[in-house]
MDAnalysis code that builds the backbone (N, CA, C; Angstrom):
import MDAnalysis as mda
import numpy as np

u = mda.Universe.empty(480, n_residues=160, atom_resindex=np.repeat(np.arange(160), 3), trajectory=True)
u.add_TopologyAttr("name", ["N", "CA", "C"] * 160)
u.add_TopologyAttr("resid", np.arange(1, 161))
u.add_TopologyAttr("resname", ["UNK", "UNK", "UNK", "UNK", "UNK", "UNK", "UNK", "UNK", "UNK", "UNK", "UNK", "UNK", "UNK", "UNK", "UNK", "UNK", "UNK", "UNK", "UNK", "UNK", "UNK", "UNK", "UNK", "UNK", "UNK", "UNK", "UNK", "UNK", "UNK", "UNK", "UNK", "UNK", "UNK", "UNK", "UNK", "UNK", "UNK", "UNK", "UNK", "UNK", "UNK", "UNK", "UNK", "UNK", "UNK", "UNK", "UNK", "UNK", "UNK", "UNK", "UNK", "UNK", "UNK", "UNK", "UNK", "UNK", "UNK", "UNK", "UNK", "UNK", "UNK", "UNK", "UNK", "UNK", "UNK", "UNK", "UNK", "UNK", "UNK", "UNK", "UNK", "UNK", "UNK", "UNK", "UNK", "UNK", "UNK", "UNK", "UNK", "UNK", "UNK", "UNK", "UNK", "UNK", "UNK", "UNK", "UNK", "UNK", "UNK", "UNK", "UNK", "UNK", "UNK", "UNK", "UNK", "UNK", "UNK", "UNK", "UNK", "UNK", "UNK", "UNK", "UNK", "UNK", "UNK", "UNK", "UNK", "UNK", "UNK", "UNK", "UNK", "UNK", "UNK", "UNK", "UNK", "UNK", "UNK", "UNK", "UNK", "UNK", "UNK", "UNK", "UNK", "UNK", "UNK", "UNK", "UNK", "UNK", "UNK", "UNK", "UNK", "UNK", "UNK", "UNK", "UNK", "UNK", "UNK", "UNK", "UNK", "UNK", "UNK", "UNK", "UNK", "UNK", "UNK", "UNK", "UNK", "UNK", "UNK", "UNK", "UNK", "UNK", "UNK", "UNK", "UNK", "UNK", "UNK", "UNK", "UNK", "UNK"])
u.atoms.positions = np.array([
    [-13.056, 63.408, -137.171],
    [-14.314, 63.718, -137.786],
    [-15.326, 62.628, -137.618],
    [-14.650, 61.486, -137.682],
    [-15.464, 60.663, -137.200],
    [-17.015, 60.753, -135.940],
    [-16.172, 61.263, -134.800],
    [-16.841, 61.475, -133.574],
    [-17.937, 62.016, -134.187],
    [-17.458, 63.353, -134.653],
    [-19.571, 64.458, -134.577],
    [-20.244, 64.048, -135.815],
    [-19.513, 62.751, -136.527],
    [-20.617, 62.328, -137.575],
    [-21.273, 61.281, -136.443],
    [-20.904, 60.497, -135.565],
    [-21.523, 58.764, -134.791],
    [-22.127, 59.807, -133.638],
    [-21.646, 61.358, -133.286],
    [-22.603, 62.089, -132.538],
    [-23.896, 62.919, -133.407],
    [-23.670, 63.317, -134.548],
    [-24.680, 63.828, -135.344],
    [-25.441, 62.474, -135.437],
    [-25.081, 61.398, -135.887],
    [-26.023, 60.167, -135.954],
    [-26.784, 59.954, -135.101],
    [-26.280, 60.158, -133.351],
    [-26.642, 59.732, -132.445],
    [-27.910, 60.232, -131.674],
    [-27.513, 61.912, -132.353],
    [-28.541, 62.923, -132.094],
    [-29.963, 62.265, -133.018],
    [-29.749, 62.106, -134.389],
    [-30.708, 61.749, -135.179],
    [-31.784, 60.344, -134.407],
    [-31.449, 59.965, -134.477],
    [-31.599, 58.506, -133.871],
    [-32.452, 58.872, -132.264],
    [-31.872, 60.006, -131.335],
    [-32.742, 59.893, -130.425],
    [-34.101, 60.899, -130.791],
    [-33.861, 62.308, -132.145],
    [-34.596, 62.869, -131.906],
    [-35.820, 61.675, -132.799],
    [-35.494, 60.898, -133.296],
    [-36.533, 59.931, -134.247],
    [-37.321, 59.389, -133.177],
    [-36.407, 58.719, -132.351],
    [-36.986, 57.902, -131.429],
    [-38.300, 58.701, -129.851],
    [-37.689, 60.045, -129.896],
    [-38.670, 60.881, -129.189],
    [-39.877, 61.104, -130.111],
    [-39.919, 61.107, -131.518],
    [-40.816, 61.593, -132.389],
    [-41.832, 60.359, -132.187],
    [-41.005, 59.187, -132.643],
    [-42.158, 57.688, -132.676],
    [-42.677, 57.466, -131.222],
    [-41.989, 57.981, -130.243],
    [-43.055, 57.730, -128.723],
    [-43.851, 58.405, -128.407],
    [-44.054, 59.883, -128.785],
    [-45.002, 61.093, -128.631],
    [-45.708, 60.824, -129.969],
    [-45.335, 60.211, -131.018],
    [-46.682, 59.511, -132.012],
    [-47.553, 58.516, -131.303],
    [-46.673, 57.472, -130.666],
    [-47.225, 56.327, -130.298],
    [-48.316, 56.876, -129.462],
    [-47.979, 57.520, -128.543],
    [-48.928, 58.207, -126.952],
    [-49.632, 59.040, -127.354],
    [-49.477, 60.084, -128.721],
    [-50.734, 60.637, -129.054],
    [-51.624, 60.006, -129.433],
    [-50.935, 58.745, -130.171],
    [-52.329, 57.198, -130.915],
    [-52.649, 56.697, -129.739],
    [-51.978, 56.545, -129.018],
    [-52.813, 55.375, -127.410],
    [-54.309, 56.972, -126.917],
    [-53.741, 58.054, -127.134],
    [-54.608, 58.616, -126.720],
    [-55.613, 58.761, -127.496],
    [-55.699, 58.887, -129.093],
    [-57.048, 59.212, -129.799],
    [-57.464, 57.800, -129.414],
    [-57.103, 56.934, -129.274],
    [-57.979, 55.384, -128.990],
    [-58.493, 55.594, -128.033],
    [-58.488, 55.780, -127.218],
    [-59.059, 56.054, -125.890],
    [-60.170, 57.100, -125.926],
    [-59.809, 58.129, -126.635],
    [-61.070, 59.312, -126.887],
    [-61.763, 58.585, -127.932],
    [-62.008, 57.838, -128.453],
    [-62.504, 57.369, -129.761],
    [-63.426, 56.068, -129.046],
    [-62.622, 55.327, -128.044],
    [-63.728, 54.418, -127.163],
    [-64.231, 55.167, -126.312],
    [-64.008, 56.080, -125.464],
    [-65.010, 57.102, -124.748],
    [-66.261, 57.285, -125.508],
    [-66.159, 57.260, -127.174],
    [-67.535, 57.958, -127.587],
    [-68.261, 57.007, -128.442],
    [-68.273, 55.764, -127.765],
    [-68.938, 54.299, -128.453],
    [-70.485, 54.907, -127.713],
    [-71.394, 54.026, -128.418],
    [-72.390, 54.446, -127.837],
    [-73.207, 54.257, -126.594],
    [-73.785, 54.394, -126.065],
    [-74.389, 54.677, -123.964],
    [-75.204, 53.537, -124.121],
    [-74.437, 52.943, -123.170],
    [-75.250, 52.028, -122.306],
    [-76.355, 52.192, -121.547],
    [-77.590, 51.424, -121.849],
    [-78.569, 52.097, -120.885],
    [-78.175, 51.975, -119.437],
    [-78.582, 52.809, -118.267],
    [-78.657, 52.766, -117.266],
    [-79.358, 51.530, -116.795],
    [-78.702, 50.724, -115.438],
    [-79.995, 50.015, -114.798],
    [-81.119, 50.199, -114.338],
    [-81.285, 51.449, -113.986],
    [-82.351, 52.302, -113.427],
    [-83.749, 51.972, -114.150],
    [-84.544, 51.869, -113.983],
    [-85.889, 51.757, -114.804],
    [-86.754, 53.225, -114.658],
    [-86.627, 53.690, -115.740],
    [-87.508, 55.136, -115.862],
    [-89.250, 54.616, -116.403],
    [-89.908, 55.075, -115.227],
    [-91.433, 55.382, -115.163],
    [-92.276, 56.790, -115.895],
    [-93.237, 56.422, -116.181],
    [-93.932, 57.816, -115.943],
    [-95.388, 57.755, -115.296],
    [-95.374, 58.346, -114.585],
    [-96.315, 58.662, -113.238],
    [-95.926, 57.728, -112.003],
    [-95.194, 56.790, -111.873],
    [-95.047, 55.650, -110.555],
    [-93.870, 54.832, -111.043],
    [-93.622, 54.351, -109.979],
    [-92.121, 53.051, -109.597],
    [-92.949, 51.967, -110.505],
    [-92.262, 51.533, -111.248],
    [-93.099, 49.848, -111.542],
    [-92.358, 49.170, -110.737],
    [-92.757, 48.095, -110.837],
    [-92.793, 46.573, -110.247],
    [-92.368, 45.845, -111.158],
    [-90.968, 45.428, -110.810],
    [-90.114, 44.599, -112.282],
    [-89.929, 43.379, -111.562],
    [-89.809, 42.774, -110.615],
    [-89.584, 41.334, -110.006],
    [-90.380, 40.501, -109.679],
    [-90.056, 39.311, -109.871],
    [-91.624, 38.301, -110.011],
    [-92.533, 38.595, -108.687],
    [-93.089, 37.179, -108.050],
    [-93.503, 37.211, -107.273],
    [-92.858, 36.895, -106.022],
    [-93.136, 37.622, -104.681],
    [-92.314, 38.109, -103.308],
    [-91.713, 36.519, -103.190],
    [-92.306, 35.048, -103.406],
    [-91.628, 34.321, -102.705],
    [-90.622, 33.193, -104.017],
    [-90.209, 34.216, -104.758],
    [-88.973, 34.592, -105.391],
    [-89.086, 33.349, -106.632],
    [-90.501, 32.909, -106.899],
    [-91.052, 31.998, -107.933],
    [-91.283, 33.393, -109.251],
    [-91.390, 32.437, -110.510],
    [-91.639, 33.775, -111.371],
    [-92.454, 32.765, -112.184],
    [-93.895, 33.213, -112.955],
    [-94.248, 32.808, -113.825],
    [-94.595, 33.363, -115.160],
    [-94.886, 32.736, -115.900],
    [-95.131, 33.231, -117.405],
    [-93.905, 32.261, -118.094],
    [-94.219, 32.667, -119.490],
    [-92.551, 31.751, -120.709],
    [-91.532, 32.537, -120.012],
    [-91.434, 33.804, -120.016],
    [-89.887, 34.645, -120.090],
    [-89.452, 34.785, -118.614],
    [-89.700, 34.197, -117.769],
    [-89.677, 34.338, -116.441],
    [-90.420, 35.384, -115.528],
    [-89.380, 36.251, -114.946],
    [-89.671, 36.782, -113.867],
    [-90.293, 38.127, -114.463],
    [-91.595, 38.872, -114.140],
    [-92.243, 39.904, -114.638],
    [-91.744, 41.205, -114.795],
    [-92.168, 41.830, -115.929],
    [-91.520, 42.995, -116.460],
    [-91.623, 43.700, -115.656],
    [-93.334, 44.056, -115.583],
    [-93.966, 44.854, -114.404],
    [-95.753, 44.340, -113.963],
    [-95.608, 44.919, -112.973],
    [-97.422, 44.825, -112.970],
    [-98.047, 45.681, -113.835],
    [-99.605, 44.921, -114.144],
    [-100.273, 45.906, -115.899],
    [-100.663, 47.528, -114.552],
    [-100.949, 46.978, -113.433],
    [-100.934, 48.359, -112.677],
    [-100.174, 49.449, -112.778],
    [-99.077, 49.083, -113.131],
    [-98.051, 50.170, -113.110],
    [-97.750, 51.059, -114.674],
    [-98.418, 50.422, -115.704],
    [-98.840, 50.781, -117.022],
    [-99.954, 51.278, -117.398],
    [-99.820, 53.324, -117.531],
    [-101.110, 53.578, -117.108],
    [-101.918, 53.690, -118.130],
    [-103.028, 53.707, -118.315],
    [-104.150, 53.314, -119.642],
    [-103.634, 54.664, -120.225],
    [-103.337, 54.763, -121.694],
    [-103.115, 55.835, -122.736],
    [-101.558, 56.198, -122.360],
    [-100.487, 55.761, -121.535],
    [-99.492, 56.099, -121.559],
    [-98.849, 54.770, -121.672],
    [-97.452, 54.731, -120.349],
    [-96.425, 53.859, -120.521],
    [-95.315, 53.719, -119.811],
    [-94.730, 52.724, -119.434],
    [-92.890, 53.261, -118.983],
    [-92.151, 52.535, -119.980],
    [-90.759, 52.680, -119.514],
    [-90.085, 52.116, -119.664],
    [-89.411, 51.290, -118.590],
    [-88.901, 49.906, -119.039],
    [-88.244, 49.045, -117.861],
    [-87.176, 48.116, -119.056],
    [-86.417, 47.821, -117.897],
    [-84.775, 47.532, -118.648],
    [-85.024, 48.531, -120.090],
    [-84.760, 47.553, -120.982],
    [-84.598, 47.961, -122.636],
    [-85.775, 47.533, -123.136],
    [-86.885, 47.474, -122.675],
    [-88.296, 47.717, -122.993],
    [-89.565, 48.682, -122.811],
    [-89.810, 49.136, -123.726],
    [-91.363, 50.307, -123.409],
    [-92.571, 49.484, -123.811],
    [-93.145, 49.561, -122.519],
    [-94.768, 48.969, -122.503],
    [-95.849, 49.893, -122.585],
    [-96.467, 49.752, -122.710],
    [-97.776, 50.777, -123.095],
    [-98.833, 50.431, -123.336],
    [-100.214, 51.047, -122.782],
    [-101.205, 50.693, -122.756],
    [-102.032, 51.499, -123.276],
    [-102.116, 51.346, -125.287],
    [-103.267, 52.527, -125.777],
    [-104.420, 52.521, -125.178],
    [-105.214, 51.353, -124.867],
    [-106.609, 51.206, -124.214],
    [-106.641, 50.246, -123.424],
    [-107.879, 50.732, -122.504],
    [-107.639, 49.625, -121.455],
    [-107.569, 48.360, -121.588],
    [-106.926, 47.655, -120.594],
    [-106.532, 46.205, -120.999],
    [-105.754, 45.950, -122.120],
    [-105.236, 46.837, -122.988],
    [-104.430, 46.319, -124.100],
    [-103.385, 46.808, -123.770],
    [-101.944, 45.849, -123.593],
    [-101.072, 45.982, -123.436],
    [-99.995, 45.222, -124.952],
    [-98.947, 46.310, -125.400],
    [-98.124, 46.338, -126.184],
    [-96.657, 46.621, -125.865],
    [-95.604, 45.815, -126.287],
    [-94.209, 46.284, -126.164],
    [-93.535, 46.492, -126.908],
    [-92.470, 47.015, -126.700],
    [-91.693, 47.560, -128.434],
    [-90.273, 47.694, -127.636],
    [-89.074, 47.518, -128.730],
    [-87.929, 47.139, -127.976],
    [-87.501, 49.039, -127.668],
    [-86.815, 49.557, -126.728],
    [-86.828, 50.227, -126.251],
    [-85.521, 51.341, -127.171],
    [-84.805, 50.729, -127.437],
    [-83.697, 51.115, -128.655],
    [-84.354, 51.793, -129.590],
    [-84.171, 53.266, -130.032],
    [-84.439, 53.972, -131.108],
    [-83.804, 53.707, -132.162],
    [-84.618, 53.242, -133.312],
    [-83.857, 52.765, -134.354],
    [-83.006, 53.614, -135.099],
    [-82.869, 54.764, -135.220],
    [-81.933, 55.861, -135.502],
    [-80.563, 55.284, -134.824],
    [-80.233, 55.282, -133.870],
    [-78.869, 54.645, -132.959],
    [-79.084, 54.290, -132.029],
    [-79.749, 53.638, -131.453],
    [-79.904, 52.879, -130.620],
    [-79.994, 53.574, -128.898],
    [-80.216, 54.800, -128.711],
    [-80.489, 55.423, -127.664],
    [-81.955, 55.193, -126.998],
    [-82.155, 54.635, -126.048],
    [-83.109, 54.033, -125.315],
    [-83.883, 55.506, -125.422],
    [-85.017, 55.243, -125.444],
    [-86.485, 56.217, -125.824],
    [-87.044, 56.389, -123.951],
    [-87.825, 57.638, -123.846],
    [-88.420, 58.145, -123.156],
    [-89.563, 57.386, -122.917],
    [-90.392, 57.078, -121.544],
    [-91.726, 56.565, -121.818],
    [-92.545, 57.713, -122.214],
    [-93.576, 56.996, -122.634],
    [-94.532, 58.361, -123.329],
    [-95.068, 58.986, -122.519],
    [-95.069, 60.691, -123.183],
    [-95.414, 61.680, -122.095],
    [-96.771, 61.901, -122.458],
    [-97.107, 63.000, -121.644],
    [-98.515, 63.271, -121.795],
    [-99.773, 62.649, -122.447],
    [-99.131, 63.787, -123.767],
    [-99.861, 63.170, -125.224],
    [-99.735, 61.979, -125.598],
    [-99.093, 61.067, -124.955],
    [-99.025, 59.518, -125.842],
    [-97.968, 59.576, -126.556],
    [-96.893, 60.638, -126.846],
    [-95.311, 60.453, -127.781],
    [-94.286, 59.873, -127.152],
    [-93.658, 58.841, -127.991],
    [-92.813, 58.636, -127.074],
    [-91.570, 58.798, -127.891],
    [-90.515, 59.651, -127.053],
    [-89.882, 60.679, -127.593],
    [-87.855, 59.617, -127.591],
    [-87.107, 60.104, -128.459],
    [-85.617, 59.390, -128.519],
    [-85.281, 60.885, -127.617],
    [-84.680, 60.880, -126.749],
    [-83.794, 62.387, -126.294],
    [-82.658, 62.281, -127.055],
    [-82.140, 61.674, -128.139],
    [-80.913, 61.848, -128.827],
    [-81.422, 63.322, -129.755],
    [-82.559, 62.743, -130.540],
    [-82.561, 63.384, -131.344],
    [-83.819, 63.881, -132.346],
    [-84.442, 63.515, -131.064],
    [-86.064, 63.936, -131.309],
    [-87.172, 63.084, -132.068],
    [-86.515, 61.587, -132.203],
    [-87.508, 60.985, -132.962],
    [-88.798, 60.561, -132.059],
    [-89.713, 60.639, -132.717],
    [-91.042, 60.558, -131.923],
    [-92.055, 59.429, -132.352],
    [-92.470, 58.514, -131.302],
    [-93.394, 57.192, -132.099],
    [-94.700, 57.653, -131.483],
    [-95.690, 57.117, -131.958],
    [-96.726, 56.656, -131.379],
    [-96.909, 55.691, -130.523],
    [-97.795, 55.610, -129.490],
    [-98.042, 54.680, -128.644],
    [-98.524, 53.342, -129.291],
    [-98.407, 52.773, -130.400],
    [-98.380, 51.806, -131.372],
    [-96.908, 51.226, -132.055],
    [-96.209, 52.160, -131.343],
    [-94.442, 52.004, -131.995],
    [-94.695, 52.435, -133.153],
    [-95.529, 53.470, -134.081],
    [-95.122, 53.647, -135.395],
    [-94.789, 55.239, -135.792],
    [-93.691, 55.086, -136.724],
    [-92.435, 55.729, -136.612],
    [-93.442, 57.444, -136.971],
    [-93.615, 58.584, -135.557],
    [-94.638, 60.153, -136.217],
    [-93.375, 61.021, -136.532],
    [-92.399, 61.259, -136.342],
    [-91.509, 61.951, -136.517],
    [-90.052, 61.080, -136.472],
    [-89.083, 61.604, -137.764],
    [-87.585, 61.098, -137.690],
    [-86.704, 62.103, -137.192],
    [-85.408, 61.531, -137.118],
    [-84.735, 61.654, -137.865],
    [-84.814, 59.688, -138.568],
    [-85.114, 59.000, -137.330],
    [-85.494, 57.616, -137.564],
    [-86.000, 57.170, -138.870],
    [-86.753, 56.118, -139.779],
    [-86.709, 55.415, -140.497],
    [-87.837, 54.423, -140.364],
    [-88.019, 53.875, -139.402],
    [-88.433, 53.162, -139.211],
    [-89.221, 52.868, -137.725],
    [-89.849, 52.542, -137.381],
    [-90.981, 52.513, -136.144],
    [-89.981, 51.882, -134.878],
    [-90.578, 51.648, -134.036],
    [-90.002, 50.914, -132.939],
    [-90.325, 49.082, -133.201],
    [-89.470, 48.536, -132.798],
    [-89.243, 47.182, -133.093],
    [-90.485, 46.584, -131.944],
    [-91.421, 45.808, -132.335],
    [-92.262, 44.982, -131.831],
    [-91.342, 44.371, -130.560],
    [-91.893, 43.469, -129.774],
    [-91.489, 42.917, -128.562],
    [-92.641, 41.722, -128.189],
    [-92.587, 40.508, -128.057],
    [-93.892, 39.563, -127.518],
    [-94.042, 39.703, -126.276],
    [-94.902, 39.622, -125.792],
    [-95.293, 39.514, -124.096],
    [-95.976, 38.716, -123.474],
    [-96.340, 38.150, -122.728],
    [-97.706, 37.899, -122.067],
    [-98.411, 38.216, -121.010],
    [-99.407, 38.848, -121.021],
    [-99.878, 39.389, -119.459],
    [-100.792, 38.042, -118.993],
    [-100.704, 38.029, -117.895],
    [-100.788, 36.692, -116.678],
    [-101.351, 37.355, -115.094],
    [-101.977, 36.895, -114.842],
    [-102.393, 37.617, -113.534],
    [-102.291, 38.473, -113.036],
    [-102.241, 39.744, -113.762],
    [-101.675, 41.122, -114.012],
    [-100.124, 41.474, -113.470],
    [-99.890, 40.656, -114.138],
    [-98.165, 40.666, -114.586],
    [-98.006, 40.522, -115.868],
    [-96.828, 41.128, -116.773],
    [-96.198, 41.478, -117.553],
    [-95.258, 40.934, -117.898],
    [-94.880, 39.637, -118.625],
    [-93.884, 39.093, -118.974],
    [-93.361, 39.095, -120.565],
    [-92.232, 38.746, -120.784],
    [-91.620, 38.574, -122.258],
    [-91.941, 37.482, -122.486],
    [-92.652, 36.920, -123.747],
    [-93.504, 35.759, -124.285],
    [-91.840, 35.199, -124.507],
])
C-alpha cells in the first residue's frame, strides 16, 4: 500500500507543479501585455502643418542661440497657425510673435496636433483642444499647455 500512496503523492506533486508553471507563464504574460500598454512614445518624425520645417542649425554644422541648434526657421511657422517639432508646438498668433508650449497634453501626455485651420490645437487621444496661446478651450484636460522659453535669432527658433 505503500507504493499508490508515494504514487498518489507523486501524482499530486507533479499536478501542483504543472499548476505553478502555467501560473507563472500566464504572470510572465499579463506583464508583458501590461508593458505593451505604457504610454507612446512620440515618434521622431516632426509633424508640420502646411510645409517640412527646418529643425537643424546652420548648414556648416555651427548652431547658435542659448539652447543650441534651431528648432526651426520662424519661416516655417505660419502667421495664425503652427507645427509641431520634437516635443514642442510653436506658433505664431501674429506676425512676428512667436510662442512655444511643451507639446505633451496635459491630460496624459499624448503629443498634440499642430494647429489646424482655425488656430485649435487638438490632443488626438482625446479631443482636448487649446488655443493658439496654449490655453486650455476644451477638456477632457485641466489645465492649458505648459509654456516653453525660446529665442528667435536671425529667423531661427531656438529653446532659451
Amino acid at each position: 500500500m505503500t507504493d499508490s500512496k508515494t504514487g498518489s503523492d507523486l501524482a499530486r506533486r507533479v499536478i501542483a507543479s504543472r499548476r505553478g508553471l502555467m501560473c507563472g507563464l500566464a504572470g510572465l504574460g499579463a506583464a508583458g501585455a501590461l508593458a505593451a500598454c505604457g504610454t507612446a512614445e512620440p515618434s521622431d518624425d516632426s509633424t508640420t502643418s502646411g510645409s517640412d520645417a527646418t529643425t537643424g542649425g546652420s548648414s556648416d554644422g555651427s548652431s547658435s542661440g542659448a539652447g543650441g541648434d534651431a528648432l526651426a526657421a520662424t519661416a516655417d511657422v505660419p502667421e495664425g497657425g503652427g507645427i509641431v517639432v520634437q516635443d514642442t508646438v510653436i506658433v505664431q498668433p501674429a506676425a512676428d510673435e512667436f510662442l512655444a508650449f511643451s507639446a505633451a497634453c496635459p491630460h496624459m501626455g499624448t503629443i498634440v496636433n499642430p494647429p489646424d485651420a482655425a488656430g485649435d490645437i487638438i490632443c488626438p487621444n482625446h479631443g482636448s483642444t487649446f488655443s493658439l496661446e496654449g490655453e486650455l478651450e476644451k477638456g477632457p484636460a485641466e489645465t492649458g499647455l505648459t509654456p516653453v522659453d525660446i529665442n528667435v535669432e536671425d529667423g531661427q527658433i531656438f529653446l532659451a
